[in-house]
N, C-alpha and C positions, 0 to 999 in steps of 0.2 A: 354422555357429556356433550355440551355444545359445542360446535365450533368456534366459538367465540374464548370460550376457556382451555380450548385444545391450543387455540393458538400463541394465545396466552402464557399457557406452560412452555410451549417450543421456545418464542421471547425469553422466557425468564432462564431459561436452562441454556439460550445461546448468551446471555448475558451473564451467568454464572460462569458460563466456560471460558468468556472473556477477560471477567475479572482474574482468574486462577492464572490464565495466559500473561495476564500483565505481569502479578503477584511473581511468575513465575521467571520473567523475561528478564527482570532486576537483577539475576545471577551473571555476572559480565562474561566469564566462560567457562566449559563445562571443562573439566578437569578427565585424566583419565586411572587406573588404579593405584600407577606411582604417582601420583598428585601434580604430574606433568599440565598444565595447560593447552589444550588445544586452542586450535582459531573456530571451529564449528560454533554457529551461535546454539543456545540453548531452544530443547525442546518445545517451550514456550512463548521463544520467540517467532520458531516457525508457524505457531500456532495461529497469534499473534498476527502473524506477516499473513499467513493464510486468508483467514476471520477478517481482520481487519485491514491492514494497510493497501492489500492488492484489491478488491473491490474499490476504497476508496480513489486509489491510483488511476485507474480505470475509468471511474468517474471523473478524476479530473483531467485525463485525458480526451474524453467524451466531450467536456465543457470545454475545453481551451481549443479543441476542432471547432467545434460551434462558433465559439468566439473570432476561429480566423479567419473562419470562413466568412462569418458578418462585417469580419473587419477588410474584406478583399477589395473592395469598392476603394478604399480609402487608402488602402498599401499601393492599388495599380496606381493611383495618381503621385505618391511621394517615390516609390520606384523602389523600397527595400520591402521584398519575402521574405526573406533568409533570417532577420532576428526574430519576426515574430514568429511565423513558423520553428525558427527553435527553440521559443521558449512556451508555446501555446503546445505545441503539436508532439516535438522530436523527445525533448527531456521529459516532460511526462512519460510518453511512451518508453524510453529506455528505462526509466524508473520502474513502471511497473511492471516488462516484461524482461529485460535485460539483465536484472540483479540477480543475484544467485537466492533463496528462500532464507531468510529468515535477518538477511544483511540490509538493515535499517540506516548505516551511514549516511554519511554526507557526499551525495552523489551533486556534482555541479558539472 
């Protein structure tokens, strides 16, 4: 096989596990054998959280550093750090390492 179609199949089979992740995260909680509710999110959405949302988290953290950092020039002359940095830098960052796995809420 080429590399090319090796890599190919890794793609499609990390996009297959995606899809099932999604399919699967639409369950709101996982119950337990008395039909009890728990608060743990489901299987797939850890999955999910894994695969997806924490790399892009990450990334957006990555970017919005960049961003403050470009934007320092302009923050030293009006005299506020503190909101940009906590909406560029901090909240990202608590986002993607702060949340417990698989807890997609609305963190503000």
């Amino acid at each position: 096989m080429s590399a090319k179609f090796t890599g190919l199949s890794i793609f499609a089979g990390a996009a297959l596990a995606l899809c099932a992740a999604a399919a699967s995260a639409s369950n709101p909680a996982d119950t337990n054998l008395d039909g009890d509710t728990q608060g743990t999110p489901s299987s797939g959405a850890i999955a999910a959280d894994i695969l997806l949302m924490r790399p892009l988290s990450f990334l957006g953290t990555v970017l919005g550093t960049v961003v403050f950092v470009a934007g320092l020039p302009i923050e030293a002359i009006t005299g506020d750090f503190s909101g940009p940095a906590k909406r560029l830098v901090v909240e990202p960052a608590k986002y993607t390492f702060d949340r417990p796995l698989g807890d997609t809420g609305d963190h503000q």
